[in-house]
C-alpha positions as CSV (number, residue, x, y, z in Angstrom):
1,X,-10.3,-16.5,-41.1
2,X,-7.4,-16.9,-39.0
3,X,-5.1,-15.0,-37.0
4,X,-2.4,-15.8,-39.3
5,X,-4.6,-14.6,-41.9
6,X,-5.0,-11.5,-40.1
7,X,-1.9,-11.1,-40.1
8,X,-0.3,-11.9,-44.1
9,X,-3.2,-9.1,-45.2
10,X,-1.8,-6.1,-42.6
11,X,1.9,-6.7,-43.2
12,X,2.0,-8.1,-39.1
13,X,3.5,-10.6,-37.0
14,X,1.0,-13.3,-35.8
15,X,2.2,-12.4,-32.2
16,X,1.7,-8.7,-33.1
17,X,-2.0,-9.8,-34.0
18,X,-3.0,-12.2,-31.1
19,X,-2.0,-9.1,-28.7
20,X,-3.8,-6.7,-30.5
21,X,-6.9,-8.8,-30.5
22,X,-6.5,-9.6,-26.8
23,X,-5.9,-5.7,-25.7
24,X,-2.5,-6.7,-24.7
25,X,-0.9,-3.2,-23.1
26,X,2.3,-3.2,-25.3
27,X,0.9,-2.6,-28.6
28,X,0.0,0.7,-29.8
29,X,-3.8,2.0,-29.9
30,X,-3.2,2.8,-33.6
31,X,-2.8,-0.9,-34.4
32,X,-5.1,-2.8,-32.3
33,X,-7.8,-0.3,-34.0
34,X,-6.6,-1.7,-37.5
35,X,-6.7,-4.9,-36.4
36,X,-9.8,-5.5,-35.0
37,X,-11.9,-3.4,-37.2
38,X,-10.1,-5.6,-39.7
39,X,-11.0,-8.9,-38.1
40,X,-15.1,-7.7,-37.2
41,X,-15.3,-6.5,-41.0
42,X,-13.9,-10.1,-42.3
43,X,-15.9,-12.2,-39.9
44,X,-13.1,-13.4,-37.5
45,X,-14.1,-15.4,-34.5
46,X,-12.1,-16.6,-31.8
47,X,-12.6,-20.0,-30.6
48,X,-15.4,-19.6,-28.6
49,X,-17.3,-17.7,-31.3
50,X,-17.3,-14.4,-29.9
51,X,-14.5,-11.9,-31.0
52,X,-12.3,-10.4,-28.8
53,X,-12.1,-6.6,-29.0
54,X,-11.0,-5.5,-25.9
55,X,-9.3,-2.6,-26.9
56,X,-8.5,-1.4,-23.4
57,X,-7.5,-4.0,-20.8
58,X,-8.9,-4.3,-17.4
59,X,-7.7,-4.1,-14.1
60,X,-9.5,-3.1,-10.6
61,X,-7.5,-2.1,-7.0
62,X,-9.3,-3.8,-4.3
63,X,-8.9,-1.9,-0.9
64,X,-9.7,-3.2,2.4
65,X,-10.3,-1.6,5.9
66,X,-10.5,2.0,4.0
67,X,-12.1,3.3,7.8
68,X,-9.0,3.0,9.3
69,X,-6.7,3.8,6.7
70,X,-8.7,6.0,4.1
71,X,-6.0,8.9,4.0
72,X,-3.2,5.6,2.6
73,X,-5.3,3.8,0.4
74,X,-7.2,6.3,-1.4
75,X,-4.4,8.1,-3.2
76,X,-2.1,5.0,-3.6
77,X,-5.5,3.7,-5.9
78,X,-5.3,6.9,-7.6
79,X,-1.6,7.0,-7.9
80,X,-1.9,3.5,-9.1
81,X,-5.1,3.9,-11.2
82,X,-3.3,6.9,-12.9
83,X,-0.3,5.2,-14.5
84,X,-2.5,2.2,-15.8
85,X,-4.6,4.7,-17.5
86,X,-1.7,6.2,-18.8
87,X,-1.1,2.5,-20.2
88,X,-4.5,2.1,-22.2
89,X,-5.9,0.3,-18.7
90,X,-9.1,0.7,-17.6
91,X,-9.2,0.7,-13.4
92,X,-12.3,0.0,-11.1
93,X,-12.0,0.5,-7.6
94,X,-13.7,-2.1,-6.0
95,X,-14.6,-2.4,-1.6
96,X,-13.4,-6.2,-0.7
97,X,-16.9,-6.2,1.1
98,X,-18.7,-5.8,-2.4
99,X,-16.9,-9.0,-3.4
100,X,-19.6,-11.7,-2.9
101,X,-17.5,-14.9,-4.6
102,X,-14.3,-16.4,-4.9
103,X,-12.1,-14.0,-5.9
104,X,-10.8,-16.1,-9.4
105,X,-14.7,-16.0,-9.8
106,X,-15.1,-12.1,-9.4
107,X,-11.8,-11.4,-11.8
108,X,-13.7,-13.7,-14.1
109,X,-17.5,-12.5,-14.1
110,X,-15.7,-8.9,-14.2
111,X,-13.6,-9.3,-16.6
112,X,-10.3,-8.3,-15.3
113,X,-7.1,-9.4,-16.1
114,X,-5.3,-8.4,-13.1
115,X,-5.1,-6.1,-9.5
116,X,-3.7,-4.4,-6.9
117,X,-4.9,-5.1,-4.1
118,X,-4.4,-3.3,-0.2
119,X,-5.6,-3.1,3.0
120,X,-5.6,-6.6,4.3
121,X,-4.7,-7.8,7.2
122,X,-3.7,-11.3,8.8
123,X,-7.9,-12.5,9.3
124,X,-8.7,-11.9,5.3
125,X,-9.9,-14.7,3.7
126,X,-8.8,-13.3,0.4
127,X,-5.0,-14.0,1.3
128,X,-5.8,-18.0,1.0
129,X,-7.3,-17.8,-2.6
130,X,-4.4,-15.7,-3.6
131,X,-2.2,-18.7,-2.9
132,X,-3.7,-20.1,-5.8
133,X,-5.4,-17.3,-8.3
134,X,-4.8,-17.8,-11.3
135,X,-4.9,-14.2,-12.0
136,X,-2.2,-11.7,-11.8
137,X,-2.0,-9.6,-9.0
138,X,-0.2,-6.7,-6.6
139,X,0.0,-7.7,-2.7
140,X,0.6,-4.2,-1.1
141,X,2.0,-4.2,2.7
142,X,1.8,-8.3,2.6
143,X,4.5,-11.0,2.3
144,X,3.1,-13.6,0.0
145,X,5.0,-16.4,-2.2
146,X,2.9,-17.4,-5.5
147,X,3.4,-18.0,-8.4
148,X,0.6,-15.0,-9.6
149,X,1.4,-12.2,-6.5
150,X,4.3,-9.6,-6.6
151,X,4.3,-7.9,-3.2
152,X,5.3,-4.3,-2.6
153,X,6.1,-2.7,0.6
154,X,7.8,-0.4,2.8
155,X,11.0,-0.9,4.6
156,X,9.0,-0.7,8.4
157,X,11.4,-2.1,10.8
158,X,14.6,-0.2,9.8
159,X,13.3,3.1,9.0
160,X,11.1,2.5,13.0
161,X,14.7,1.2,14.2
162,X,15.8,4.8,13.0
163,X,13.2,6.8,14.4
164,X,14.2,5.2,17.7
165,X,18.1,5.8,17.4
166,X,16.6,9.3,16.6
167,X,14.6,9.8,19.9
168,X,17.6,8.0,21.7
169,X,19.9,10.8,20.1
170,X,17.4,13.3,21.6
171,X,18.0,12.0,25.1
172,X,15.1,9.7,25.0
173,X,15.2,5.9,27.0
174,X,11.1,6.0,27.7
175,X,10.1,5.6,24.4
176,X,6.1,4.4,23.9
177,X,4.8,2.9,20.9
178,X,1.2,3.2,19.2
179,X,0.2,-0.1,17.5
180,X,-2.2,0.0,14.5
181,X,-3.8,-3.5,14.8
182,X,-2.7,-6.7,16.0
183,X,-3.6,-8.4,13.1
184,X,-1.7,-6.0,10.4
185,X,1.0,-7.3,8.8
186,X,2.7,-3.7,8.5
187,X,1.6,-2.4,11.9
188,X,3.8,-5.7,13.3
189,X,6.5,-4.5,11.1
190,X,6.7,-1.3,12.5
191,X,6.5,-2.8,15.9
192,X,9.1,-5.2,15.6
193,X,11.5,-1.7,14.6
194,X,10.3,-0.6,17.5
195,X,11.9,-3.5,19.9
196,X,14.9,-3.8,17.3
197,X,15.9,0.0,17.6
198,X,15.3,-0.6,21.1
199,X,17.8,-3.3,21.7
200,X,20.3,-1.9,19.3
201,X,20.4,1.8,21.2
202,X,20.5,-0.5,24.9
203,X,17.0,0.8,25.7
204,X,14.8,-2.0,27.7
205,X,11.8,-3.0,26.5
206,X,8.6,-2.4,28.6
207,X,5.6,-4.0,27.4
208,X,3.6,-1.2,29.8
209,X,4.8,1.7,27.3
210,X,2.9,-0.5,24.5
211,X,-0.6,0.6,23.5
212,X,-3.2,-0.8,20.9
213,X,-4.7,1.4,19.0
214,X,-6.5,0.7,15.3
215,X,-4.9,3.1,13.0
216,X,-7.6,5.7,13.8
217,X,-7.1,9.6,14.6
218,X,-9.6,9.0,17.8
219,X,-7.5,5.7,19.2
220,X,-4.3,7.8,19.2
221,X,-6.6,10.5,20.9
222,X,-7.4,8.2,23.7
223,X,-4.0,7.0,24.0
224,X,-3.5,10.3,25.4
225,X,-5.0,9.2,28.5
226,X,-3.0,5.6,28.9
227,X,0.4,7.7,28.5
228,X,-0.6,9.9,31.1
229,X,-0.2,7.1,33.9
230,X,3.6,5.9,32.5
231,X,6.6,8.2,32.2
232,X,7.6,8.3,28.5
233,X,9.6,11.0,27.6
234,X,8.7,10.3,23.8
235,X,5.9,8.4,21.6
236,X,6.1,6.4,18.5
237,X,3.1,6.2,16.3
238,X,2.3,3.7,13.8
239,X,0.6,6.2,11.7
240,X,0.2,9.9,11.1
241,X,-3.5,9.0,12.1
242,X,-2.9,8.1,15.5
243,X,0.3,11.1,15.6
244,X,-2.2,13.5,15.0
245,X,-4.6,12.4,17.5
246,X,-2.3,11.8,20.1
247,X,-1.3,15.4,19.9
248,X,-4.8,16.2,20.3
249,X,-5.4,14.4,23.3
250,X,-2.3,15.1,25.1
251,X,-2.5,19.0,24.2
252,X,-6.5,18.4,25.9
253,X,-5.2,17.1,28.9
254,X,-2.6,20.3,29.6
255,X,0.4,18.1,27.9
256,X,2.6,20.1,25.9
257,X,4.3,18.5,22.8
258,X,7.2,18.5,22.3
259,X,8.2,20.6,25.6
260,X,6.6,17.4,27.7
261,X,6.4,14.4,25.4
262,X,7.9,13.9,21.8
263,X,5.8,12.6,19.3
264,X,6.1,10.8,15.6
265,X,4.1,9.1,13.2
266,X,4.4,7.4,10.3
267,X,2.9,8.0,6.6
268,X,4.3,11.8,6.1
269,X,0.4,12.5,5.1
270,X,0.1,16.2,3.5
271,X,-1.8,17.2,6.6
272,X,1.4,16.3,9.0
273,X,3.5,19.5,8.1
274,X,0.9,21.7,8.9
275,X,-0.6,20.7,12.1
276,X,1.1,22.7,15.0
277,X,3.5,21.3,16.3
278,X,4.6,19.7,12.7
279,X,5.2,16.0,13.2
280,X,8.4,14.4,12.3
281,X,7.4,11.4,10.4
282,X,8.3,8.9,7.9
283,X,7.6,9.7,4.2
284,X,5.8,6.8,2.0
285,X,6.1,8.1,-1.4
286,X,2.6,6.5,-2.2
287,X,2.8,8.0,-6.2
288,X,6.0,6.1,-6.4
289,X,4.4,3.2,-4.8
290,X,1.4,3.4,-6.7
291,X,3.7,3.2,-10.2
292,X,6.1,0.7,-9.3
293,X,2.7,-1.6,-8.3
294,X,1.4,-0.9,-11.6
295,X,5.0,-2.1,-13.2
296,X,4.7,-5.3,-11.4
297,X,1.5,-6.2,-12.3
298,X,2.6,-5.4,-16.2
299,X,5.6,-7.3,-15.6
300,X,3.4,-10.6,-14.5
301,X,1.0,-9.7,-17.4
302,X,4.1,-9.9,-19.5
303,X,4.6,-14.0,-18.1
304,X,7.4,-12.4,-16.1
305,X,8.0,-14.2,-12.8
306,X,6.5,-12.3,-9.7
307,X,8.8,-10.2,-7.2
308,X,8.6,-8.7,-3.9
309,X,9.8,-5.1,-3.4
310,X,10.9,-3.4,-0.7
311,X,10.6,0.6,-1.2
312,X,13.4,2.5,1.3
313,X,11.4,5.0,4.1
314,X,13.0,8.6,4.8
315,X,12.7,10.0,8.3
316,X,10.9,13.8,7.8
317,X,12.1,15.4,11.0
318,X,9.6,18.6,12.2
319,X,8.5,20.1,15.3
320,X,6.7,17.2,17.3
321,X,10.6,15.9,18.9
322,X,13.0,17.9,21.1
323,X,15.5,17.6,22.9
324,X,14.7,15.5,26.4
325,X,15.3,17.3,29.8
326,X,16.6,15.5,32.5
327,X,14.4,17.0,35.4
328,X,16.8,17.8,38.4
């Protein structure tokens, strides 16, 4: 039996058939049941003898560097995990540190037929092979062009530009800047913002109100202590993370904020508008990013060509900036 078989005896396209029979996502559940109990009870086999029945389709989101960034990653997978369940997908969350082969070979011996993947930075090996995968997949927070990756991310240097006209409109020039890790691609974004806004409000750039943290609440908490020996009025942080524990440390060492030093992040996690003071931030709206994700990685399932998307920051302004006084 054939599929075009298949398909004279239920009154279906051959197209309709081939999807069903290959758990394609944009065919109902009702007929992909009719047609594969169908095909198993007339003996249909596809061309490598075994019949596909894969009623539900398979995809997995690969995270990265969850340590550092574990309050980011895990709900975008579970934003994203939840709309492709929605969609007859089934999602497995998988560490990159479990993956033990190439990754075309770990889509294969898994069985997936696509992913979204975050977390990486400039040193993973995994960005090579995804030049060439031959499987579709979600880049999030990374530029990539192939022919297989979409990429999705946020719109870092304007919405950090922003923040800085903000500060500047606040009466603050000595502006410092918490970087996330040297070698992430959205952590330079954010600092390149922070020189842009910089140069478009006429502040100068000193490279001594620059410190290095790693995305962590503890690194912002012993930035407290670098900050101390410079004179910024205000500090920029490259995630709510750091934000949170830069407060900490600064409050620790008898440093008020905002009455001494201003402080933002970046992320808008829930936790930001209650600590005291609440930090003015910049909202990622990671359900939104974890839907439009899953719509790219249809779309490529779909023999669509791959995109890259920017998604638009908003600037949450709370407690953590005030108004800079000159002393006399």
């Amino acid at each position: 039996m054939k599929i075009k078989d298949i398909a004279k005896e239920l009154h279906l396209s051959v197209s309709t058939v081939s999807k069903a029979l290959n758990g394609a996502f944009d065919v109902s559940k009702e007929t992909k049941q009719t047609v594969i109990a169908y095909a198993k009870a007339h003996g249909y086999k596809s061309r490598d003898e075994r019949l596909t029945v894969k009623s539900v389709r398979r995809l997995c989101f690969i995270y990265d560097n969850v340590t550092s960034q574990s309050n980011i990653l895990m709900p975008l997978g579970l934003s994203f995990s939840n709309y492709a369940r929605n969609n007859n997908f089934e999602v497995i969350q998988v560490d990159i540190k479990s993956i033990t082969t190439s990754y075309n070979e770990f889509m294969k011996q898994n069985n997936f037929d696509g992913a979204f993947i975050a977390g990486l930075n400039y040193k993973s090996s995994l960005l090579t092979e995804l030049k060439n995968t031959v499987y579709p997949t979600v880049l999030y927070d990374n530029i990539m062009v192939a022919d297989m990756v979409a990429t999705i991310h946020n719109e870092n240097i304007n919405t950090i530009a922003k923040l800085v006209e903000l500060l500047k409109q606040n009466n603050h020039t000595k502006i410092g800047f918490i970087h996330g890790d040297k070698n992430s691609f959205v952590s330079n974004e954010r600092f390149a913002g922070y020189i842009i806004g910089q140069t478009m409000n006429d502040i100068e750039y000193n490279p001594n109100y620059v410190y290095y943290g790693n995305f962590t609440e503890n690194s912002g908490f012993e930035a407290a202590k670098y900050f101390m020996s410079t004179d910024v009025t205000a500090i920029i942080c490259a995630s709510d993370l750091m934000a949170i524990g830069l407060i900490r440390g600064l409050e620790a060492e008898g440093i008020h904020v905002p009455t001494d030093i201003s402080v933002t992040g970046y992320d808008d996690l829930d936790v930001a508008k209650y600590i005291k003071p609440s930090l003015t931030t910049i909202k990622q709206d990671l359900d939104s990013i974890g839907e439009k994700a899953f719509t790219l990685l249809t779309s490529i399932l779909m023999n669509r060509s791959s995109q890259r998307l920017v998604i638009s920051g908003e600037i949450i302004v709370r407690d953590s900036v005030a108004r800079h006084q000159e002393s006399e």
